[in-house]
C-alpha positions, -999 to +999 in steps of 0.1 A: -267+387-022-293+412-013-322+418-037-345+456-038-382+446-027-402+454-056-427+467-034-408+494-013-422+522-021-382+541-032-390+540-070-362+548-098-338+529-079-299+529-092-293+497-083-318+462-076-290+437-064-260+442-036-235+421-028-221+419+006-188+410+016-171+408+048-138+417+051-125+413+084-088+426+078-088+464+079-056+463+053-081+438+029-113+463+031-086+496+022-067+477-003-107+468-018-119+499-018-089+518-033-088+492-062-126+496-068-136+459-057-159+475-031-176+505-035-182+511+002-164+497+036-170+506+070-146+510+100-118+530+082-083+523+097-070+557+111-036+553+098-057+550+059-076+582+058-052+606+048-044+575+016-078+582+012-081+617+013-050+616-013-071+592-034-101+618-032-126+592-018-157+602+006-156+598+039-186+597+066-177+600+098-202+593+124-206+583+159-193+548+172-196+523+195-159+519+195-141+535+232-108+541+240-100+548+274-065+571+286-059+569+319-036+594+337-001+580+357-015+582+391+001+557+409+034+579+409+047+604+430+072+615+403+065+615+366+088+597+344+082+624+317 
């Protein structure tokens, strides 16, 4: 539980109290989110955005940390493909 500093100077706050949770299975965090146990979750599973999109959620997209690498078929004098 996370509580607002009464001293920050951000006045007419919505909210003085969070609640983290930490969801490691991407299935748990959608399945969460779409049932209104969560109201945010981070690292969206691509094959969940267009449920999202159906369910007319927001969705931030942003910059990541996160790589994925494609290397091309060098090694080959003849494609298979």
């Amino acid at each position: 539980m996370v509580e607002a500093n009464p001293n920050y100077w951000v006045r007419n706050r919505s909210s003085t109290r969070s609640t983290l949770k930490f969801l490691s299975n991407p299935a748990a965090r959608s399945a969460a989110l779409l049932s209104g146990a969560v109201d945010v979750i981070e690292q969206i599973p691509p094959s969940d955005i267009s449920v999202f999109q159906i369910a007319r959620t927001c969705a931030v997209f942003c910059d990541s940390t996160r790589m994925i690498y494609l290397a091309m078929d060098q090694a080959r004098d003849d494609s298979p493909f």
